[in-house]
LUMMI-570021 format. One record per atom (N, C-alpha, C, O): atom name; residue in one letter; x, y, z. Coordinates in Angstrom, 3 decimals. Layout:
# LUMMI-570021
+-------+-------+----------+----------+----------+
! mardo ! lummi !        u !        v !        w !
+-------+-------+----------+----------+----------+
!    CA !     A !        X !        Y !        Z !
...
+-------+-------+----------+----------+----------+
# end
This chain:
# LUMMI-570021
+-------+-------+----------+----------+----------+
! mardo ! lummi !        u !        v !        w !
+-------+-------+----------+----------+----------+
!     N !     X !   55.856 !  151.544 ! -117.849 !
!    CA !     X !   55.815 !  150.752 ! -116.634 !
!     C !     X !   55.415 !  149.323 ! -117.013 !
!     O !     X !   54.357 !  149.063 ! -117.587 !
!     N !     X !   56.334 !  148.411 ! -116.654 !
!    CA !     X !   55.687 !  147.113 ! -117.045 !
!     C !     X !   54.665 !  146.659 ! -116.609 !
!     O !     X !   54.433 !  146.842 ! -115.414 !
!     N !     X !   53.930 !  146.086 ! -117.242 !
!    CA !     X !   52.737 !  145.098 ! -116.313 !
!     C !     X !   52.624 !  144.925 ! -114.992 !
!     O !     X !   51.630 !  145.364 ! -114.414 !
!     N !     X !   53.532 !  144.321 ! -114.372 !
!    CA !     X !   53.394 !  143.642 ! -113.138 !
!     C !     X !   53.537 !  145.173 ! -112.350 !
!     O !     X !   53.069 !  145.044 ! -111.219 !
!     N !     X !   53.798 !  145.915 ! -112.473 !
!    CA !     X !   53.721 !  147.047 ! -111.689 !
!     C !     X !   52.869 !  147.533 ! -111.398 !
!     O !     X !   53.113 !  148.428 ! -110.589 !
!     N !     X !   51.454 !  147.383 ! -111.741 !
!    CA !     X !   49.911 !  147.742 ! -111.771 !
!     C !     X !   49.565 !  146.416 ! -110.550 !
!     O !     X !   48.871 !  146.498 ! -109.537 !
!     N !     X !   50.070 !  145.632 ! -110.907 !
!    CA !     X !   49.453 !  144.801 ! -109.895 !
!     C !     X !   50.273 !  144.918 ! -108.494 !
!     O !     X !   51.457 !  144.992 ! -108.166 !
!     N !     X !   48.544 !  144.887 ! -107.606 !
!    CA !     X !   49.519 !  144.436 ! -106.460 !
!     C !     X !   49.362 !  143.539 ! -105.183 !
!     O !     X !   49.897 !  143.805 ! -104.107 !
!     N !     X !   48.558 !  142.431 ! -105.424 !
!    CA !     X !   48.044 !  141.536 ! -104.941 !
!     C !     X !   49.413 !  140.537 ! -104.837 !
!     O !     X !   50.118 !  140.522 ! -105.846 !
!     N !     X !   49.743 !  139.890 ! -103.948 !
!    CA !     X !   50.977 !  138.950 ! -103.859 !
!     C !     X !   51.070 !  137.920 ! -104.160 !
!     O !     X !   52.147 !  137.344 ! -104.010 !
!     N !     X !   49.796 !  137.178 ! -104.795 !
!    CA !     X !   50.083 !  136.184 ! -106.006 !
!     C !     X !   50.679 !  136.320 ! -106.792 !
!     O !     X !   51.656 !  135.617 ! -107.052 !
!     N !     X !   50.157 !  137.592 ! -107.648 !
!    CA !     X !   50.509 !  138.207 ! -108.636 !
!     C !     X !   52.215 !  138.240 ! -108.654 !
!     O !     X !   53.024 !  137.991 ! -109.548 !
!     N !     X !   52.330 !  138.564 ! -107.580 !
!    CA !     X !   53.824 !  139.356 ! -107.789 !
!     C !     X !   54.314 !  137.796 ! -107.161 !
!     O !     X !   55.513 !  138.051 ! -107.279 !
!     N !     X !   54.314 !  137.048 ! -106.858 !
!    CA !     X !   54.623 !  135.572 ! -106.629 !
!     C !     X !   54.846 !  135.213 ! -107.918 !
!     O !     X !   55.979 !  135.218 ! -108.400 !
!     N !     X !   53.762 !  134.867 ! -108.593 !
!    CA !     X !   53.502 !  134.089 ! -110.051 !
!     C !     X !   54.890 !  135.001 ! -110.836 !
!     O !     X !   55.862 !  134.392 ! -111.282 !
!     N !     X !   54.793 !  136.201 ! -110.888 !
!    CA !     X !   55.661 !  136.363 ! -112.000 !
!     C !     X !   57.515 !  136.669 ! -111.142 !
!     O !     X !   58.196 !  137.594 ! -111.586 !
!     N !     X !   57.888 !  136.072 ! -110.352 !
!    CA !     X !   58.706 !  135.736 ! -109.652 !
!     C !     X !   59.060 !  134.436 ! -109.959 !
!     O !     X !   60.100 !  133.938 ! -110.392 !
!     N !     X !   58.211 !  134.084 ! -109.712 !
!    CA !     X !   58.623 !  132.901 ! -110.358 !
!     C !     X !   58.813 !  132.226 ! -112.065 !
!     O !     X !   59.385 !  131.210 ! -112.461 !
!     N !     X !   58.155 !  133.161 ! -112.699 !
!    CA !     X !   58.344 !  133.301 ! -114.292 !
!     C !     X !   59.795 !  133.777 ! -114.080 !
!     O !     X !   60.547 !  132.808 ! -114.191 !
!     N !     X !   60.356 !  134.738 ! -113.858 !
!    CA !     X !   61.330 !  135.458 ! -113.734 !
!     C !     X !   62.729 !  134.174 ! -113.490 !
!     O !     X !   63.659 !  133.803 ! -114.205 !
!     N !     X !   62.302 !  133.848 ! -112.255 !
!    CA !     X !   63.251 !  132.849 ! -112.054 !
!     C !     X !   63.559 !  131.701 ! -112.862 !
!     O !     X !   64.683 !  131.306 ! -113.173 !
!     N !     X !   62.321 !  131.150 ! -113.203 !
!    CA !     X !   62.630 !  130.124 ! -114.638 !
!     C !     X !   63.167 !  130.441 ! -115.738 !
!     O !     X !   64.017 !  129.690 ! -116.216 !
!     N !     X !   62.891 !  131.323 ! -116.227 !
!    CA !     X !   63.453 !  132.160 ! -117.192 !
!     C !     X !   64.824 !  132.276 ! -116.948 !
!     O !     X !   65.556 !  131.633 ! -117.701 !
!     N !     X !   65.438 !  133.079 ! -115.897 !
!    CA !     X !   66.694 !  133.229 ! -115.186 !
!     C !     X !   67.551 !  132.086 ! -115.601 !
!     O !     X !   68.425 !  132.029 ! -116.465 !
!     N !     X !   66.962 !  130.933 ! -114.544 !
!    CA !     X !   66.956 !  129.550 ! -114.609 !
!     C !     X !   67.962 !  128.822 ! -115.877 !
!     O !     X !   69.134 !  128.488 ! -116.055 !
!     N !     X !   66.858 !  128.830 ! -116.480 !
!    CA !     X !   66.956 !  128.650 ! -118.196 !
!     C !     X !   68.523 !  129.281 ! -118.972 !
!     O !     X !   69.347 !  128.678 ! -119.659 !
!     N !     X !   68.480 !  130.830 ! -118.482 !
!    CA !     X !   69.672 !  131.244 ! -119.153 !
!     C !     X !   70.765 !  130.918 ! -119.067 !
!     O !     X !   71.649 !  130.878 ! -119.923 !
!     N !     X !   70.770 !  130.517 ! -117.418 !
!    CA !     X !   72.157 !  130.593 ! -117.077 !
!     C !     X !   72.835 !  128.756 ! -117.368 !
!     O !     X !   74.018 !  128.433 ! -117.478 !
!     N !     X !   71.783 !  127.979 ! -117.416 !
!    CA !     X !   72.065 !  126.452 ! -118.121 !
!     C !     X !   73.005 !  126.936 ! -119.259 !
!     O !     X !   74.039 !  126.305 ! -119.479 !
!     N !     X !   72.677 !  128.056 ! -120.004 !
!    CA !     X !   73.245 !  127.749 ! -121.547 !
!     C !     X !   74.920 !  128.100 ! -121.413 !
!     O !     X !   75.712 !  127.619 ! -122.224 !
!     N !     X !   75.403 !  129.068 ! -120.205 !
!    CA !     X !   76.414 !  129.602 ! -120.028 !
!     C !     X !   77.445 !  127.955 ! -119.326 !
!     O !     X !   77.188 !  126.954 ! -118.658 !
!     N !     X !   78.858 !  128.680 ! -120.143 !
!    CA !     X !   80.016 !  127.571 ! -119.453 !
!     C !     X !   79.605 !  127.046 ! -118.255 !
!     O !     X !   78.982 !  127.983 ! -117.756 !
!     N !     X !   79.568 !  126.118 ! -117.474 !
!    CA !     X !   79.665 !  125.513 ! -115.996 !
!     C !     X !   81.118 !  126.472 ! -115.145 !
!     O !     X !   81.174 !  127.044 ! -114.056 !
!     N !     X !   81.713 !  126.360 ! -115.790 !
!    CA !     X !   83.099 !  127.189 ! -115.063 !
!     C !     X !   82.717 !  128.314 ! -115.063 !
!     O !     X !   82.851 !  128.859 ! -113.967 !
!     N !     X !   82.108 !  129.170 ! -116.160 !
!    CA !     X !   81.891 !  130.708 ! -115.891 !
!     C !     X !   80.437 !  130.927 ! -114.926 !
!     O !     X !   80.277 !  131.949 ! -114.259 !
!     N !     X !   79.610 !  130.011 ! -114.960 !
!    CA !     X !   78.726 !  130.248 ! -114.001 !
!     C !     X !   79.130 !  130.341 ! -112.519 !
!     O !     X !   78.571 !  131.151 ! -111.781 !
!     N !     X !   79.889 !  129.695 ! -112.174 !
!    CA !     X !   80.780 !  129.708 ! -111.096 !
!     C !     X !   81.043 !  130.759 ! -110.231 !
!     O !     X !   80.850 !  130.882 ! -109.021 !
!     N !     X !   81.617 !  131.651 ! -111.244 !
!    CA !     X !   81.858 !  132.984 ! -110.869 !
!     C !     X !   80.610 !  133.780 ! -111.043 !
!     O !     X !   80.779 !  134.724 ! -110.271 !
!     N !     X !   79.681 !  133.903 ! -111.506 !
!    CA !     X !   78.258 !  134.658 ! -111.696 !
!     C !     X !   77.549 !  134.520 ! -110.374 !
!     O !     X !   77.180 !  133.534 ! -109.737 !
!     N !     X !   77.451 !  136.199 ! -110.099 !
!    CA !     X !   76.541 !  136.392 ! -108.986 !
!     C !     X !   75.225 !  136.686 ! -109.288 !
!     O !     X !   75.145 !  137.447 ! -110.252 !
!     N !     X !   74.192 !  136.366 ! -108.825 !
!    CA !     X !   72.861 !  136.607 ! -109.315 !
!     C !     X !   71.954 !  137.237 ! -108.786 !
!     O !     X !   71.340 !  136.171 ! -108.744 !
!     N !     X !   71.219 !  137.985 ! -108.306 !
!    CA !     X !   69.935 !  138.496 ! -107.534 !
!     C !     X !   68.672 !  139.185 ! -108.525 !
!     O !     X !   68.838 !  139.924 ! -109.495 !
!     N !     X !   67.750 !  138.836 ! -108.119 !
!    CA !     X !   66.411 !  138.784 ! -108.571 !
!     C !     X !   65.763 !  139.691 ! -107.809 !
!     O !     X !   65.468 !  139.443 ! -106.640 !
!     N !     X !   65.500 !  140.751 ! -108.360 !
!    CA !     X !   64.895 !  141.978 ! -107.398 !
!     C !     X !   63.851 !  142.263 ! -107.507 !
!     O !     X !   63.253 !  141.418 ! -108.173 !
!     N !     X !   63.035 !  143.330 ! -107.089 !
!    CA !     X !   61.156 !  143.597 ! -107.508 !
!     C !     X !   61.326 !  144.965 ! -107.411 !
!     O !     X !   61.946 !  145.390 ! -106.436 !
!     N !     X !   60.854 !  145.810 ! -108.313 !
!    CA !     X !   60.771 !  146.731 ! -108.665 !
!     C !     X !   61.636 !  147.627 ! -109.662 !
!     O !     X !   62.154 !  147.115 ! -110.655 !
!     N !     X !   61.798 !  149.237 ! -109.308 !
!    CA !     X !   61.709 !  149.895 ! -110.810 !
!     C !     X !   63.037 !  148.968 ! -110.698 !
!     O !     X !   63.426 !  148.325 ! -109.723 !
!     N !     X !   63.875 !  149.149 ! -112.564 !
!    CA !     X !   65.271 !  148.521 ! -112.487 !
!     C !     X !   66.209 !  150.105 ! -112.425 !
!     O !     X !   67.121 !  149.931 ! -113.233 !
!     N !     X !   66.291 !  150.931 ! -112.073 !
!    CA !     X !   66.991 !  151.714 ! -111.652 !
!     C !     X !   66.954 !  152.059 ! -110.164 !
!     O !     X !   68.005 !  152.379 ! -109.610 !
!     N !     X !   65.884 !  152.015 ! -109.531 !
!    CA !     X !   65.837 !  152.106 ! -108.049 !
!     C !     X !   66.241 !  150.644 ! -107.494 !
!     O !     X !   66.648 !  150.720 ! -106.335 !
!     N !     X !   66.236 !  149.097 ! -108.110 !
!    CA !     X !   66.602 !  148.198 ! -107.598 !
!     C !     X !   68.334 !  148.047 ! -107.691 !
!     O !     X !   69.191 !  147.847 ! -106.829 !
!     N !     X !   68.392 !  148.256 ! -109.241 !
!    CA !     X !   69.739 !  148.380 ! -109.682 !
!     C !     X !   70.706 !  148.985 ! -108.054 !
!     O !     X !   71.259 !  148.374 ! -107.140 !
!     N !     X !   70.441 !  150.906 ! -108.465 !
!    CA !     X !   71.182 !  151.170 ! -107.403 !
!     C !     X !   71.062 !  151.220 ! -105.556 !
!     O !     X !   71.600 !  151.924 ! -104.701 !
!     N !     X !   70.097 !  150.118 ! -105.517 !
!    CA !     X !   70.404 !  149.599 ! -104.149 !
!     C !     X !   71.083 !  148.506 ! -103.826 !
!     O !     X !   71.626 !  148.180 ! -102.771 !
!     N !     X !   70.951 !  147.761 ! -105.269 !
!    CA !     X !   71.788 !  146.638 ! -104.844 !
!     C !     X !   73.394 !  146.928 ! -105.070 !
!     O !     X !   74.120 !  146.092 ! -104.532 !
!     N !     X !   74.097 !  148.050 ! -105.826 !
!    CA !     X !   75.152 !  148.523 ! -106.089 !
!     C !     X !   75.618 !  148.773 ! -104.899 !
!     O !     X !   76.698 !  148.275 ! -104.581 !
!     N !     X !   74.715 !  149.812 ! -103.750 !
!    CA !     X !   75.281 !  150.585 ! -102.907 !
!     C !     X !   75.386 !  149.077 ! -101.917 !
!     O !     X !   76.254 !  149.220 ! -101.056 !
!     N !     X !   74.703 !  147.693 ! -101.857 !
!    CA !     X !   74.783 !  146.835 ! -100.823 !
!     C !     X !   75.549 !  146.218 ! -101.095 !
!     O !     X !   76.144 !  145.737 ! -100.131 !
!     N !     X !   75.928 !  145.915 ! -102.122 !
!    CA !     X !   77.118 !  145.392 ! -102.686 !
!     C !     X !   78.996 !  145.663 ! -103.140 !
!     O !     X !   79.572 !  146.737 ! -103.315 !
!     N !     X !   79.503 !  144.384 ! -103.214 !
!    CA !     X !   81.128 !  144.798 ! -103.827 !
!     C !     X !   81.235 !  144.539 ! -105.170 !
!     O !     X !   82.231 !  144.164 ! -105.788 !
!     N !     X !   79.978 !  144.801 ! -105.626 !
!    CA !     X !   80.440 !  144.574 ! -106.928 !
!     C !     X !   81.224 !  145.774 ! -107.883 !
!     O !     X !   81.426 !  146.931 ! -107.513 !
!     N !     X !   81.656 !  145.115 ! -109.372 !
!    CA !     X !   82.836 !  146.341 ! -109.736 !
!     C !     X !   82.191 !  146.033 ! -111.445 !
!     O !     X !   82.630 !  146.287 ! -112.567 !
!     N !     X !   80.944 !  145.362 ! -110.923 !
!    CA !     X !   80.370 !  145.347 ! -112.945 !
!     C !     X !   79.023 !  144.998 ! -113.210 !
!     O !     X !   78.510 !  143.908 ! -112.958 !
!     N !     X !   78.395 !  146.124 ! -113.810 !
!    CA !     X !   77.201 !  145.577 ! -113.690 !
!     C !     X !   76.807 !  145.301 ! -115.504 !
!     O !     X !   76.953 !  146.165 ! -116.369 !
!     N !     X !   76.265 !  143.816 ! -115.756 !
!    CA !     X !   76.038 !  143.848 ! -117.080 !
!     C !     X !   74.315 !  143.935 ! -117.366 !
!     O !     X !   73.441 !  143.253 ! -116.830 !
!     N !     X !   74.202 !  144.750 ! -118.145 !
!    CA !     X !   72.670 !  144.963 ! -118.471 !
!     C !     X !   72.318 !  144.216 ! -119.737 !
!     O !     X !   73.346 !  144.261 ! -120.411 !
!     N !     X !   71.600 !  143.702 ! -120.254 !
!    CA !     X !   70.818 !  143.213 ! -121.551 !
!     C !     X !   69.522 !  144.544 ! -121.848 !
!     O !     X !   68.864 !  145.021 ! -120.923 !
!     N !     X !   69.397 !  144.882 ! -123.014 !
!    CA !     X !   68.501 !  145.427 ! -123.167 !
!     C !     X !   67.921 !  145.272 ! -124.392 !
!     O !     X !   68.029 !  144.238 ! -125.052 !
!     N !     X !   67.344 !  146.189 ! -124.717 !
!    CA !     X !   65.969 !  146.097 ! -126.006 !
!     C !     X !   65.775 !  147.439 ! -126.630 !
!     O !     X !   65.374 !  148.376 ! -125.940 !
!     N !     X !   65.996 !  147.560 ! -127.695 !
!    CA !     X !   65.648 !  149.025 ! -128.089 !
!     C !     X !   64.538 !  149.506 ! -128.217 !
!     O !     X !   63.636 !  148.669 ! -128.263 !
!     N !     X !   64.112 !  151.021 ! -128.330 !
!    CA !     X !   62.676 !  151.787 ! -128.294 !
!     C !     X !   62.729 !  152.224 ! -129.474 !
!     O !     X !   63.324 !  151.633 ! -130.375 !
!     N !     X !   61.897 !  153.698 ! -129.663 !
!    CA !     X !   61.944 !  153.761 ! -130.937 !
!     C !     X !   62.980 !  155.099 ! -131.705 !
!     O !     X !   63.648 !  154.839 ! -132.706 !
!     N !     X !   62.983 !  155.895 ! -131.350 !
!    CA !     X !   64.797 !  157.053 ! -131.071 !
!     C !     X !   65.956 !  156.114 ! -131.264 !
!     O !     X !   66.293 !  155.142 ! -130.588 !
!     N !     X !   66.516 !  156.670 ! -132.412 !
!    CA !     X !   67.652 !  155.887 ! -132.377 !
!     C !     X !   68.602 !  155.903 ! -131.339 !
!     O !     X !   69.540 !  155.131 ! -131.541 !
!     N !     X !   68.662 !  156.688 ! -130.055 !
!    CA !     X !   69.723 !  156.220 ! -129.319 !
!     C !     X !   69.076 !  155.140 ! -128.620 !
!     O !     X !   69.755 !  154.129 ! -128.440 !
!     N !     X !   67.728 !  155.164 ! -128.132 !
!    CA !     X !   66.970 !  154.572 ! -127.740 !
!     C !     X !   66.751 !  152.936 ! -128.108 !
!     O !     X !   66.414 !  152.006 ! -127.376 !
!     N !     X !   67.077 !  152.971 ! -129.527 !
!    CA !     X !   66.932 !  151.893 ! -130.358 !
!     C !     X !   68.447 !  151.374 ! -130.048 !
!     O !     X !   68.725 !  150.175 ! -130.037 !
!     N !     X !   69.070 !  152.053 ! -129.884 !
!    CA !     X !   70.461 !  151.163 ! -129.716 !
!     C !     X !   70.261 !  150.812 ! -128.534 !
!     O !     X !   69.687 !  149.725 ! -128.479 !
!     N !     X !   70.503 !  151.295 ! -127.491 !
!    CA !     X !   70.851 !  150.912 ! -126.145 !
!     C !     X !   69.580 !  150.791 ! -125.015 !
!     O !     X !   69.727 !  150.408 ! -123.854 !
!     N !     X !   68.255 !  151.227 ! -125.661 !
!    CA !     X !   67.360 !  151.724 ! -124.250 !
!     C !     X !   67.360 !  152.659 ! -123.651 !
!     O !     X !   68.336 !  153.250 ! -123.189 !
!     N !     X !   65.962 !  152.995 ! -123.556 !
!    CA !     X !   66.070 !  154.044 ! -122.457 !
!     C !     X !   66.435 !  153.503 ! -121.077 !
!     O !     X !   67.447 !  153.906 ! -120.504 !
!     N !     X !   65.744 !  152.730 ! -120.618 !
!    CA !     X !   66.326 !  152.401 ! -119.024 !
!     C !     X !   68.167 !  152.370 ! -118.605 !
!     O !     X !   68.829 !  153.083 ! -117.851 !
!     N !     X !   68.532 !  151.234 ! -119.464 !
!    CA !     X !   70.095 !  151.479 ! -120.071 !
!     C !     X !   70.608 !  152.988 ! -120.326 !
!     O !     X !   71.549 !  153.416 ! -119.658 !
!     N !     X !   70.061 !  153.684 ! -121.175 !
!    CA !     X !   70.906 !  155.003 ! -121.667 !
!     C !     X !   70.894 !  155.568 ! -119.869 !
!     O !     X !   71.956 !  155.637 ! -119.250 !
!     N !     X !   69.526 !  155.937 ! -119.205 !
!    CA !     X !   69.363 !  156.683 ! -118.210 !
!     C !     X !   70.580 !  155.866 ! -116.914 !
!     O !     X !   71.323 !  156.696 ! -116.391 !
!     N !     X !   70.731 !  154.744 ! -116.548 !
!    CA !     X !   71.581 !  154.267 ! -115.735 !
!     C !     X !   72.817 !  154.688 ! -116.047 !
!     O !     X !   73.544 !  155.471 ! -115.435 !
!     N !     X !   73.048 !  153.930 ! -117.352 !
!    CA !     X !   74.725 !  154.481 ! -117.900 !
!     C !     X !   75.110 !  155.791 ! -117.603 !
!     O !     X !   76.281 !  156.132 ! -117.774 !
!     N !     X !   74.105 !  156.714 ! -117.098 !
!    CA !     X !   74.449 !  158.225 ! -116.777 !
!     C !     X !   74.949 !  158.490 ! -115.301 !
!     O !     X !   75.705 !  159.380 ! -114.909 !
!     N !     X !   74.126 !  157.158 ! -114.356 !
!    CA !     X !   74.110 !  157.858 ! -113.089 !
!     C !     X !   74.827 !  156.053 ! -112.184 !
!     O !     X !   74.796 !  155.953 ! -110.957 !
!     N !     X !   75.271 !  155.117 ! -112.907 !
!    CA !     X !   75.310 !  154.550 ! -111.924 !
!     C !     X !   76.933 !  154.549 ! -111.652 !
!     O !     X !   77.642 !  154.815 ! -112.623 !
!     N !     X !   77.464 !  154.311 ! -110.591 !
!    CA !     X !   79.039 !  154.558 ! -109.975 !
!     C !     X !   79.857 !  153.212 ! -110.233 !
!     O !     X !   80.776 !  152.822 ! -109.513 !
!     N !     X !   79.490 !  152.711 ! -111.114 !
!    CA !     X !   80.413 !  151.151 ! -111.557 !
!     C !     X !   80.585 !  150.933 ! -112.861 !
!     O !     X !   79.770 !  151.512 ! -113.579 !
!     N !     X !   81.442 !  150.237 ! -113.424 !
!    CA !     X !   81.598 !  150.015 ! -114.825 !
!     C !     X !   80.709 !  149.338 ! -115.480 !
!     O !     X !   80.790 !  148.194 ! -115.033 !
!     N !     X !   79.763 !  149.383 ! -116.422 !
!    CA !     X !   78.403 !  149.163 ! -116.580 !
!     C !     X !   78.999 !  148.067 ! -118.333 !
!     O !     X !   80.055 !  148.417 ! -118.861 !
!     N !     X !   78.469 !  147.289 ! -118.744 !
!    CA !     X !   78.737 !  146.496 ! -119.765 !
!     C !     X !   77.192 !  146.612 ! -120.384 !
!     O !     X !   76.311 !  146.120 ! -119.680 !
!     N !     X !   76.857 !  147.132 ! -121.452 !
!    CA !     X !   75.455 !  146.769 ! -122.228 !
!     C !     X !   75.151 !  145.903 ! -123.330 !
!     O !     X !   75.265 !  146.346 ! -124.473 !
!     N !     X !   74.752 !  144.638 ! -123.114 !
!    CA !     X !   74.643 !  143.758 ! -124.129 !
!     C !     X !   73.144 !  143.814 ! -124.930 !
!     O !     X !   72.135 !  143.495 ! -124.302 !
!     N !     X !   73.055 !  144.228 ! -126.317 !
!    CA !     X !   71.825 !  144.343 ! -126.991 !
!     C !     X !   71.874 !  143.482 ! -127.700 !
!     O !     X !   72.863 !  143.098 ! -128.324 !
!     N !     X !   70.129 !  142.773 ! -127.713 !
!    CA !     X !   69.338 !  142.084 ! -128.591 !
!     C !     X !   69.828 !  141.884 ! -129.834 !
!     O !     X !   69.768 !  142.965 ! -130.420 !
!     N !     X !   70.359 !  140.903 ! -130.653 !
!    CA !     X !   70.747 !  140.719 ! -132.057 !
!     C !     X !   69.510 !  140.167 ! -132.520 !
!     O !     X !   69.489 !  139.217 ! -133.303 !
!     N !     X !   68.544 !  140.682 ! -132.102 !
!    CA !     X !   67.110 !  139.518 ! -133.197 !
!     C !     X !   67.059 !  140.856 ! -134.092 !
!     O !     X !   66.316 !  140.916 ! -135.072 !
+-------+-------+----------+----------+----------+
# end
């Protein structure tokens, strides 16, 4: 469970909302101007599989791309657990982009 999930005072969850968003922020500067264009974005709070598939079912979307981080199991290490467990259950064509550090 990440950090911010223990907390639950609404600073808290303010402050790192707003980390989130700068961060966000930040990434999407580095991407084409034309391909940002087309990039839809939402910033959600909570687990990423219970946010994931609510925003699927509210949505038209037809792709969801994940970034992830590996654990320590090699399937785990490839793709994530959060990743491996979605890729099982979510109803859209899912794209997983992993960490090259």
């Amino acid at each position: 469970m990440p950090f911010e999930g223990w907390q639950k005072a609404e600073y808290v969850r303010k402050d790192i909302e707003k980390a989130e968003r700068k961060a966000f922020n930040e990434f999407l500067e580095e991407i084409d101007p034309e391909t940002r264009k087309r990039v839809t974005t939402h910033l959600a709070y909570g687990s990423p599989g219970g946010a994931l598939r609510k925003d699927i079912r509210e949505s038209e979307a037809d792709l969801l791309v994940l970034g992830t981080h590996g654990e320590s199991a090699l399937r785990h290490a490839t793709i994530g657990s959060t990743a491996n467990e979605l890729l099982r259950s979510l109803p859209i064509d899912t794209l997983v982009v992993t960490d090259n550090e």
